[in-house]
ROMAR-418865 format. One line per 5 residues: number of its first residue (from 1); for each residue x, y, z of N, C-alpha, C. Coordinates in steps of 0.02 Angstrom, whole numbers, plus 50000, padded with zeros to 5 digits. Layout:
BEGIN
NUM	X,Y,Z,X,Y,Z,X,Y,Z ~ ...
This chain:
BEGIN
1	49453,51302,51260,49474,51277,51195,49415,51241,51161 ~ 49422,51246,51105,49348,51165,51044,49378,51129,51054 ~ 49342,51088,51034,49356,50998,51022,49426,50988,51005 ~ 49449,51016,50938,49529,50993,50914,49562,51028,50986 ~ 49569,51058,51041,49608,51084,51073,49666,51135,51042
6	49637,51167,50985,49708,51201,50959,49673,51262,50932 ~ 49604,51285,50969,49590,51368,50966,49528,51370,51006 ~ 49539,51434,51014,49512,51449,51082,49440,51465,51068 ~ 49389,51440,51099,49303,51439,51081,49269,51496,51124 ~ 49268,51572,51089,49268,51624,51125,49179,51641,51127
11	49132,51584,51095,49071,51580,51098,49058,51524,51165 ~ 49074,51487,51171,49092,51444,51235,49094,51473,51287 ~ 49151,51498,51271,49183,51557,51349,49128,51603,51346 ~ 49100,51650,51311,49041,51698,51329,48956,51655,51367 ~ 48951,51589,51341,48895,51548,51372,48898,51542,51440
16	48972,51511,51443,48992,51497,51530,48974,51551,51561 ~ 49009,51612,51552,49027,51672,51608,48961,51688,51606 ~ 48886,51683,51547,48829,51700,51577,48799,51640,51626 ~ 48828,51595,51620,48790,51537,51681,48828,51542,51754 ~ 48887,51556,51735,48905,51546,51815,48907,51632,51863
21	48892,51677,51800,48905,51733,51826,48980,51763,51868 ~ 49024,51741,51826,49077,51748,51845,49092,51829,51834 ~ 49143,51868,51907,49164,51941,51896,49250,51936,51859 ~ 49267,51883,51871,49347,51867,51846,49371,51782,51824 ~ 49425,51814,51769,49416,51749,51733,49516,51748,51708
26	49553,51690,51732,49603,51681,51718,49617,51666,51644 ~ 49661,51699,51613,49673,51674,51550,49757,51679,51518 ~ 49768,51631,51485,49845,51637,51451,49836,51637,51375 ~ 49830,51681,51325,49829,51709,51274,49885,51676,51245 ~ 49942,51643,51262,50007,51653,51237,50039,51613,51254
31	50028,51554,51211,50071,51486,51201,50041,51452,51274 ~ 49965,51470,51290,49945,51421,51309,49961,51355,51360 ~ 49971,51337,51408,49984,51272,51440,49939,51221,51457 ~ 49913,51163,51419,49949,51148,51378,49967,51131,51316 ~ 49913,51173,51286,49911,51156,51215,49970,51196,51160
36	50003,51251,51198,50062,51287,51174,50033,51323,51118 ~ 49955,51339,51112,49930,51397,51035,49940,51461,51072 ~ 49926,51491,51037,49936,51567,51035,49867,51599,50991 ~ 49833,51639,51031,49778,51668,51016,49808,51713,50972 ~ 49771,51739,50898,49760,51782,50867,49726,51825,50860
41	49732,51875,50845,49695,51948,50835,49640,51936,50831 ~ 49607,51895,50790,49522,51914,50768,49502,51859,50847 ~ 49541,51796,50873,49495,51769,50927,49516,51818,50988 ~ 49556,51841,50983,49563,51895,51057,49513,51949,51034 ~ 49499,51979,50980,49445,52043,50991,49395,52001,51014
46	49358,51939,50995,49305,51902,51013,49309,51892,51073 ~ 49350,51868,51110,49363,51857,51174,49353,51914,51229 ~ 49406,51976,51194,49390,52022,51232,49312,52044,51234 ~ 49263,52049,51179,49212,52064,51174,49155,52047,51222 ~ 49167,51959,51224,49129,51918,51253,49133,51943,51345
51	49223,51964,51375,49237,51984,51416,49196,52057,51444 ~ 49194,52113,51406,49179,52176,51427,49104,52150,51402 ~ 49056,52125,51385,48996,52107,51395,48977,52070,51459 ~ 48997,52035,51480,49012,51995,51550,49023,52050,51619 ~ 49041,52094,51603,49079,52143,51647,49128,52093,51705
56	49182,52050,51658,49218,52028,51709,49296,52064,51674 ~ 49330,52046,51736,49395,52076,51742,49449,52015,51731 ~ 49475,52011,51654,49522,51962,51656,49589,51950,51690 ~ 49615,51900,51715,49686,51920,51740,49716,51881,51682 ~ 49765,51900,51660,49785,51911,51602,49885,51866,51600
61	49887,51802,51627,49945,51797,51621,49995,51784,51546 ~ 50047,51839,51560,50081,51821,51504,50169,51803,51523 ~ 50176,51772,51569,50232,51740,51582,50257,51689,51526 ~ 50215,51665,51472,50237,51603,51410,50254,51681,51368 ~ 50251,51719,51359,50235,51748,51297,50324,51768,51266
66	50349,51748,51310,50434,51757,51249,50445,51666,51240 ~ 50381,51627,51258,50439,51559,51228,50395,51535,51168 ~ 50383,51580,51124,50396,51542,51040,50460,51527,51026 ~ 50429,51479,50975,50476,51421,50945,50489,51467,50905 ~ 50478,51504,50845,50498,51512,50804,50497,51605,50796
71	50529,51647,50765,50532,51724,50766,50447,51743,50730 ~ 50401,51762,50764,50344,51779,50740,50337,51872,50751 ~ 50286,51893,50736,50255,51952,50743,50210,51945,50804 ~ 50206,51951,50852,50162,51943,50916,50094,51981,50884 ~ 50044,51957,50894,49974,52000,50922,49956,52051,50954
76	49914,52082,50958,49928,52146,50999,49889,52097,51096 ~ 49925,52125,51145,49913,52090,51207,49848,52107,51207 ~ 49813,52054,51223,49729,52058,51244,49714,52108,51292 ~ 49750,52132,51323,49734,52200,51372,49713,52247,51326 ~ 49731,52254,51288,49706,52299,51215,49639,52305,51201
81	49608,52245,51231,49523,52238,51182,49496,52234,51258 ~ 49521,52233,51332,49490,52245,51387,49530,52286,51413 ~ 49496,52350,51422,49567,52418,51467,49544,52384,51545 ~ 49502,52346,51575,49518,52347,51629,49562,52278,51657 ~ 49587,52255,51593,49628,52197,51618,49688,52205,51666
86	49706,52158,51716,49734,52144,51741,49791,52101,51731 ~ 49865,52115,51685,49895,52092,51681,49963,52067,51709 ~ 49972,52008,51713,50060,51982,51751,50111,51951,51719 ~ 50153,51946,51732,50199,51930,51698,50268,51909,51741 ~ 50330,51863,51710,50360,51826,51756,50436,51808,51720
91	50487,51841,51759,50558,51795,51694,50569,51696,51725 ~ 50497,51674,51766,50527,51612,51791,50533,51570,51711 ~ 50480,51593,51652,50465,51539,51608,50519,51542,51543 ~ 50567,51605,51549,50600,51609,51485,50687,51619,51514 ~ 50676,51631,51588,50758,51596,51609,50759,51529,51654
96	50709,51530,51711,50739,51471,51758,50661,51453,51805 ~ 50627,51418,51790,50576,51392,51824,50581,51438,51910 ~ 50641,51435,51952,50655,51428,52011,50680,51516,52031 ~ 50661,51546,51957,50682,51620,51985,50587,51653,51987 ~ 50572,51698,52032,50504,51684,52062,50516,51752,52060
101	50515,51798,52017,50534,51887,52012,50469,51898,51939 ~ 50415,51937,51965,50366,51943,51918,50351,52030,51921 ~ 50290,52032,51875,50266,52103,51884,50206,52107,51859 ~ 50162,52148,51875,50082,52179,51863,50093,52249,51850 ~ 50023,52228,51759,50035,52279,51723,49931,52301,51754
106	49935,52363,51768,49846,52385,51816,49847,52447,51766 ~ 49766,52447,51764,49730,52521,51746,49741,52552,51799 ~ 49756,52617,51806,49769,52658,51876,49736,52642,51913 ~ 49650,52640,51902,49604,52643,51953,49621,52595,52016 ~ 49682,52529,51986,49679,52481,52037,49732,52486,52073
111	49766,52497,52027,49848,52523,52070,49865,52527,52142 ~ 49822,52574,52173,49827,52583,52250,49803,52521,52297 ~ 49740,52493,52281,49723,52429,52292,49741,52362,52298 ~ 49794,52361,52241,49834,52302,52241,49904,52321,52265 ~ 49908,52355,52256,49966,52393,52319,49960,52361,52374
116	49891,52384,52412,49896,52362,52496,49890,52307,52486 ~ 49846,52264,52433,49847,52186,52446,49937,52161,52457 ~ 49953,52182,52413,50025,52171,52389,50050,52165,52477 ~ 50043,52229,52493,50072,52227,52560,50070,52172,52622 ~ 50011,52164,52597,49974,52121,52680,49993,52049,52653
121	50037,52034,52597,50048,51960,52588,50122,51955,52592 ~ 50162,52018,52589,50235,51978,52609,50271,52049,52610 ~ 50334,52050,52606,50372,52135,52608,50391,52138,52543 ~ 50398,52088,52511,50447,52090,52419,50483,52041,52445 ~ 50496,52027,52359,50542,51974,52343,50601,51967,52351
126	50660,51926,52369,50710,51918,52391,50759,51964,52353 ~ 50818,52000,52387,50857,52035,52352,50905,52006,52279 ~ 50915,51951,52308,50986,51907,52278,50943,51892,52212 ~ 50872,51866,52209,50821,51845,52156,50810,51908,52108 ~ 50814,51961,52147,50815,52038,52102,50871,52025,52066
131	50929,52054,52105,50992,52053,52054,50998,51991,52008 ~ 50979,51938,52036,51003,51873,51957,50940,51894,51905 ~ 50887,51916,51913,50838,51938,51886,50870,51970,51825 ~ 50895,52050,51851,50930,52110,51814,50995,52070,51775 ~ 51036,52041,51803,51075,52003,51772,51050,51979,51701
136	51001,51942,51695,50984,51888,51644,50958,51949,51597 ~ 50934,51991,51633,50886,52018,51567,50914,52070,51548 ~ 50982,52061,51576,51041,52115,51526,51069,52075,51466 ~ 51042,51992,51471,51064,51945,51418,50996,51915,51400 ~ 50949,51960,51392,50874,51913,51368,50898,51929,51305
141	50908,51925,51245,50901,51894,51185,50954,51833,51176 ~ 51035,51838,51212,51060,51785,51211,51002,51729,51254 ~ 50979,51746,51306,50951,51667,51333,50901,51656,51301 ~ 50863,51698,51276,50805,51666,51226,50816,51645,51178 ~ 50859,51669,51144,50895,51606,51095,50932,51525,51091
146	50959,51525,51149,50968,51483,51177,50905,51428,51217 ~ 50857,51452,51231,50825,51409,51245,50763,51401,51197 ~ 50760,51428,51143,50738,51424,51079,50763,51352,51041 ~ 50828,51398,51020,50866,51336,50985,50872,51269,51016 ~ 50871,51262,51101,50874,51186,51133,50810,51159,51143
151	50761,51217,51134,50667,51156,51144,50647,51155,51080 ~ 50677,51184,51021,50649,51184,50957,50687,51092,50932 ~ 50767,51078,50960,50809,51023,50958,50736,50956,50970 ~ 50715,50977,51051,50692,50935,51106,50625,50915,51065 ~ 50601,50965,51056,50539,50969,51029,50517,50917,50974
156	50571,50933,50912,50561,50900,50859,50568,50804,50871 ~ 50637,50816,50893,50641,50735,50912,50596,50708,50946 ~ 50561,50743,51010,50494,50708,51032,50443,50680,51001 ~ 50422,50765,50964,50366,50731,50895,50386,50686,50860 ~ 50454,50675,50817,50470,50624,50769,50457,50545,50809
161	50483,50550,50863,50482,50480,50926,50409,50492,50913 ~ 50358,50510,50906,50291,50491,50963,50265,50463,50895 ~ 50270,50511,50832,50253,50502,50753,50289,50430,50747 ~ 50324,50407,50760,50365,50332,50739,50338,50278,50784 ~ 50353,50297,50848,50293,50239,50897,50244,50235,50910
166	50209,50274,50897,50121,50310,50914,50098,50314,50857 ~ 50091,50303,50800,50051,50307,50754,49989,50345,50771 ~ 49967,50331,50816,49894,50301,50820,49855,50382,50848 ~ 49917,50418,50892,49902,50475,50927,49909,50523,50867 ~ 49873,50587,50899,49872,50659,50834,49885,50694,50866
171	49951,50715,50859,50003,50778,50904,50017,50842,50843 ~ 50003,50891,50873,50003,50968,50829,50062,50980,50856 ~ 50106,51012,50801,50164,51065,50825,50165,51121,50854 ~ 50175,51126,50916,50138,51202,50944,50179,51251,50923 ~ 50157,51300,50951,50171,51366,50898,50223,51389,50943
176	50237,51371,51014,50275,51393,51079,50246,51340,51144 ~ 50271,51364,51192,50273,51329,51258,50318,51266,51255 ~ 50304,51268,51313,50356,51201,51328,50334,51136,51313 ~ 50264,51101,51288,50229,51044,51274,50205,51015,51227 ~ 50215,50963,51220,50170,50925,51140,50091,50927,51173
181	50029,50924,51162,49961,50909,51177,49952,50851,51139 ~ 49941,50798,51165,49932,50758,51124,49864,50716,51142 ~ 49832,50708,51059,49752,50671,51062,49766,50599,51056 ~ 49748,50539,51116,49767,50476,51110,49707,50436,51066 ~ 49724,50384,51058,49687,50370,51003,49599,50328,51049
186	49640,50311,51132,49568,50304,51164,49571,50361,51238 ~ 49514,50349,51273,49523,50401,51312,49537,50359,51381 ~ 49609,50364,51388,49646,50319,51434,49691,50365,51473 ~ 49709,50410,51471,49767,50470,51490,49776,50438,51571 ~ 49726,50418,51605,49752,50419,51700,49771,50348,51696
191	49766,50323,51654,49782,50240,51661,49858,50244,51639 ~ 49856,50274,51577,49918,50294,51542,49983,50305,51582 ~ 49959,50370,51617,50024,50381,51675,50046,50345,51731 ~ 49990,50300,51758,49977,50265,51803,50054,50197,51767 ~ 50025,50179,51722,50080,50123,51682,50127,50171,51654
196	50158,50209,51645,50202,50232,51624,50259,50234,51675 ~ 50221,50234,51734,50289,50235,51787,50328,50172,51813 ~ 50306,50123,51780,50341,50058,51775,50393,50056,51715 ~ 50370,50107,51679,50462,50138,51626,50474,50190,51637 ~ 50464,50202,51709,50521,50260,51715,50505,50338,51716
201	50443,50352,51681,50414,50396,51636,50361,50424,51693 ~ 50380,50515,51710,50299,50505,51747,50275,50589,51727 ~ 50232,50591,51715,50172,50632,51669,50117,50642,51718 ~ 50105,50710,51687,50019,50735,51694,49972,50693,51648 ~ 49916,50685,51702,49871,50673,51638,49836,50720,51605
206	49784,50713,51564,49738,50768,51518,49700,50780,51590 ~ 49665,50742,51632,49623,50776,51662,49650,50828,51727 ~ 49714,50828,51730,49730,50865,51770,49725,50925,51762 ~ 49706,50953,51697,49703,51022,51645,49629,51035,51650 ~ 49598,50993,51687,49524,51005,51669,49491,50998,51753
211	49469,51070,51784,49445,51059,51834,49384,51035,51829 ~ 49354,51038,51778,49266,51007,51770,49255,50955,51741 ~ 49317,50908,51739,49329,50849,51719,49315,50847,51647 ~ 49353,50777,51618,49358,50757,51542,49446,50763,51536 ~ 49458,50768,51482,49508,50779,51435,49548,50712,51443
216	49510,50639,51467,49563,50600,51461,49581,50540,51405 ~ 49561,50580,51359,49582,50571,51295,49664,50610,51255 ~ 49667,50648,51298,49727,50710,51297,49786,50701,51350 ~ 49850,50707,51328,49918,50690,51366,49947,50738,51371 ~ 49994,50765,51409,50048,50837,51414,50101,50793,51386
221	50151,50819,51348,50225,50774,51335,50270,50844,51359 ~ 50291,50858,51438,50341,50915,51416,50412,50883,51351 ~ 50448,50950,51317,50508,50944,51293,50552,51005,51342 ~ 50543,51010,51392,50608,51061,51398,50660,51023,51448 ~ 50685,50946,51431,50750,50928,51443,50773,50915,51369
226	50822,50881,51368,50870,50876,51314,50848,50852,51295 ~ 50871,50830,51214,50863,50797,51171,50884,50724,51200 ~ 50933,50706,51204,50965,50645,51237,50934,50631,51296 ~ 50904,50680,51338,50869,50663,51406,50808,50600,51371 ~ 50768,50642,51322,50691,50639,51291,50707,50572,51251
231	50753,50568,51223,50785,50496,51165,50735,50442,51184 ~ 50732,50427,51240,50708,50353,51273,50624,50352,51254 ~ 50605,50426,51282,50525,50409,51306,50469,50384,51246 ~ 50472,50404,51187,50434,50371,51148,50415,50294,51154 ~ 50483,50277,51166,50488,50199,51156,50450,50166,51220
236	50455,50195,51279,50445,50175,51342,50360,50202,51351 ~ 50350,50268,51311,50260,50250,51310,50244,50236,51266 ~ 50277,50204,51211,50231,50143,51171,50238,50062,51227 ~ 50283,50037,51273,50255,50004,51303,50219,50014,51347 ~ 50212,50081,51378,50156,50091,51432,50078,50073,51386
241	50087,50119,51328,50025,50134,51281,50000,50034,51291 ~ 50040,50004,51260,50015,49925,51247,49987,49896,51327 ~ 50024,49914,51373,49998,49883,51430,49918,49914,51439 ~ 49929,49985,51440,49856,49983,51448,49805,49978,51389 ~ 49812,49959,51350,49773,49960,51308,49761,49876,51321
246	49787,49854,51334,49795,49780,51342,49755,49759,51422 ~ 49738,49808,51442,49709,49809,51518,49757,49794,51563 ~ 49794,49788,51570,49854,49771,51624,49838,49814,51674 ~ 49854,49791,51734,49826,49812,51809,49878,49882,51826 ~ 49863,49934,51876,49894,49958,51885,49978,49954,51919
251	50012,49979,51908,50090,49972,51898,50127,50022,51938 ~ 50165,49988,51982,50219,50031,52023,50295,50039,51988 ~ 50341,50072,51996,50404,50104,51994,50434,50052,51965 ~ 50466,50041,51920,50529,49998,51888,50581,50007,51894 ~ 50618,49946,51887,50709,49977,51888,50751,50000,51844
256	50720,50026,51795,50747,50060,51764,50765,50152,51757 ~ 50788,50163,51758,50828,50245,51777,50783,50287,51716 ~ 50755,50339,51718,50722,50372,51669,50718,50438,51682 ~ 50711,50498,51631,50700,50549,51655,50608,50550,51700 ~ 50612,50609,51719,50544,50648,51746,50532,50696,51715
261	50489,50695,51674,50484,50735,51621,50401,50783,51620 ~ 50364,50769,51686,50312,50806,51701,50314,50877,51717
């Protein structure tokens, strides 16, 4: 991602892959975790470009790609601008975190290959996880609507809470996924969570998103509990926000009852 965290720096990404010489490179095109953007046409041809110059092989997850917020025109899938991508995909993110039933989309050439890998790591996935699988996705437009209409609910009230107690932070409306990204106004994010769990409240920080360290200027806020779950937390990290900003020492568990909202 650039600096604002809300598009993807496909001149960046081509610098890296010539320094580290990378053959494969993970990527989510599609509502993003955790900034929830969604790559567009002209940065995915760039991307792909930068990719088939590299001669690396993207793996290509698109398990976010049915949770927009709102009815859009999708992009064409970045496999499009690399034929040798390697793509996967998953119903855990648009019915039930806890259903673990996925699939890989291969250029033939690999097909047989990931076959035997396939093999030598387990026999397949549980039967009972198949059938609730087939089940749901004889009702995927009822549940995607449904969980549309309840994180679009979750969503908004979060932002309005963070916009009313947070002034100070700059939170974008994402375009999909399950998360606010939010830019704090200092770069405090591990202290942040650290005091937040004395209200109850317990969070990723920004740098957990960053294996080469930084981003702790940057917060995850999931919304995918309720509205009424979410009601509280604004209020409870504007007092975390004051403690640490105030230097207050680090902070254990309070008695107060709160969601877990990481």
């Amino acid at each position: 991602m650039n600096d604002s965290g809300q598009e993807w720096d496909a001149e960046g990404m081509a610098a890296l892959l010539r320094l580290t010489g990378a053959r494969s490179a993970y990527l989510v095109p599609d509502f993003q975790n955790p900034t929830g953007i969604l790559m567009d046409d002209a940065q995915r041809e760039r991307v792909g470009a930068a990719l088939r110059r590299a001669r690396v092989v993207p793996i290509i997850d698109e398990s976010p790609v049915e949770l927009s917020l709102q009815e859009r025109a999708m992009p064409l899938p970045l496999a499009a601008y690399v034929p040798d991508s390697i793509t996967v995909g998953s119903v855990s993110k648009v019915y039930w975190c806890g259903l673990r039933i996925g699939w890989m989309r291969l250029p033939k050439s690999r097909i047989a290959s990931m076959a035997q890998v396939r093999l030598r790591l387990d026999l397949g996935a549980p039967v009972l996880e198949q059938l609730a699988a087939v089940e749901l996705m004889a009702r995927h437009k009822e549940s995607r609507e449904y969980r549309r209409l309840r994180e679009n609910t979750s969503m908004e009230a979060l932002l309005a809470g963070i916009h009313r107690e947070l002034p100070d932070w700059k939170v974008a409306r994402p375009a999909g996924g399950g998360s606010l990204w939010c830019e704090l106004s200092d770069a405090r994010s591990t202290a942040l969570v650290s005091a937040a769990r004395k209200y109850g409240v317990v969070l990723a920080s920004g740098p957990t998103f960053a294996p080469g360290g930084g981003l702790d200027d940057w917060l995850r806020l999931p919304f995918v509990l309720s509205e009424e779950v979410l009601a509280g937390v604004p209020a409870r990290l504007a007092q975390a926000w004051a403690d640490t900003t105030a230097g207050q020492p680090r902070v254990g568990w309070g008695q107060t009852a709160a969601p877990i909202i990481a």
